[in-house]
C-alpha positions in Angstrom: 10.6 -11.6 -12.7 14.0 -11.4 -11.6 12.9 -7.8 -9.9 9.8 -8.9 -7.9 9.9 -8.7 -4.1 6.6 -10.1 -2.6 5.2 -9.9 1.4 2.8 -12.8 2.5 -0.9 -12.0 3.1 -2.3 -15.0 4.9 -3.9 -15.5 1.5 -3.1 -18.2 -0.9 -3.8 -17.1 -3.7 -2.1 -13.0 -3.7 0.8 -11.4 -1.9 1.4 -7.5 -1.2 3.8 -6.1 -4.1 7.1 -4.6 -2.9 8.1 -3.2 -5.8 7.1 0.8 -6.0 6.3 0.8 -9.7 5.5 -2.4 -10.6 4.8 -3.6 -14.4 5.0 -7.3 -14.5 1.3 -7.7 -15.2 0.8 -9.6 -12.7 0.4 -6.5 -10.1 -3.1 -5.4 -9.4 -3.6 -2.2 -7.4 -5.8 -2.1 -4.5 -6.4 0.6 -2.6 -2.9 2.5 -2.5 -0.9 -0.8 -2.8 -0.7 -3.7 -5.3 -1.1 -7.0 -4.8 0.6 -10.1 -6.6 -1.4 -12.8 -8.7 1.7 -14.0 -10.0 1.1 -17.7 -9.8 4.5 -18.1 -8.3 4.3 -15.4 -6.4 5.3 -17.0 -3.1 8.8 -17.7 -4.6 9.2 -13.9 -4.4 8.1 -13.1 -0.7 11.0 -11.1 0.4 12.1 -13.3 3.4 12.2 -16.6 1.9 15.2 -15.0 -0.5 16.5 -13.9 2.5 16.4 -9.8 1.4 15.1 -8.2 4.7 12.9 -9.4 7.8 9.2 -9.5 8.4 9.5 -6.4 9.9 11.3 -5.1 6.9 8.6 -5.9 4.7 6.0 -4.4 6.8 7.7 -0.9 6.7 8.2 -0.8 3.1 4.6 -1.8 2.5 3.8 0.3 4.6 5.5 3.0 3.6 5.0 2.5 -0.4 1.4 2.9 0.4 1.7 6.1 2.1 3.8 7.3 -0.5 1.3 6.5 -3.4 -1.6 8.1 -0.8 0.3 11.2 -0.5 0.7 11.6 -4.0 -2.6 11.2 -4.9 -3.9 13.4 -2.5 -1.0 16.2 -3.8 -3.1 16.1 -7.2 -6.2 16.8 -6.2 -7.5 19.9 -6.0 -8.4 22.1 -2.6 -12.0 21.0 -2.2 -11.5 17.5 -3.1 -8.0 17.6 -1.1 -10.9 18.8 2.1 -13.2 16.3 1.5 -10.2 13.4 2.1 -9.2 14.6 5.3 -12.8 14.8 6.2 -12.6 14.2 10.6 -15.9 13.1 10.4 -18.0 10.7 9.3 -21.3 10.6 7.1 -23.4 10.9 10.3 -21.2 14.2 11.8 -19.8 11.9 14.7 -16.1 12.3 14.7 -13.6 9.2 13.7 -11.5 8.0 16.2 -8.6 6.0 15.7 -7.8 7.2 11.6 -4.5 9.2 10.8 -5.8 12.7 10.7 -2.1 14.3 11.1 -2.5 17.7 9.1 1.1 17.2 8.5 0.9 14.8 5.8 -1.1 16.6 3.4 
């Protein structure tokens, strides 16, 4: 566990996993980002070791989970690739206030 970098939720029970490819066991993927159920996992929140700031933590989150999005969207194929970028919803009515910056595809 010596590797483990956690950020706090505001939950108890999980933290948001810093590490890009984590395989503790104790990492749970949600979404495009993992999440700790270590039971000590507050022991690894990044600023409590003193490793980087709040802010710090929020841009690597942040920026692990676009990294895992963008490679996941890279393997799909055209259609399905389309369909993610979708500007609108089920209804037709456009979405406001999503990412739908072309140049990230």
């Amino acid at each position: 566990m010596q590797k483990c970098l956690t950020k706090p939720f505001g939950l108890k029970e999980v933290s948001g996993c810093l590490v890009e490819k984590p395989e503790c066991g104790f990492a749970h993927k949600l979404g495009f980002s993992f999440i700790c159920h270590h039971p000590d996992h507050t022991q690894f929140r990044a600023r409590a070791v003193g490793v980087m700031t709040r802010n710090e933590e929020n841009e690597l989150y942040d920026r692990l989970k676009q990294k895992r999005r963008n490679a996941f969207v890279a393997g799909l194929d055209e259609d399905r690739r389309a369909l993610f970028f979708l500007k609108a919803d089920f209804l037709g009515r456009p979405m406001t206030g999503m990412d739908t910056d072309e140049s990230q595809r």
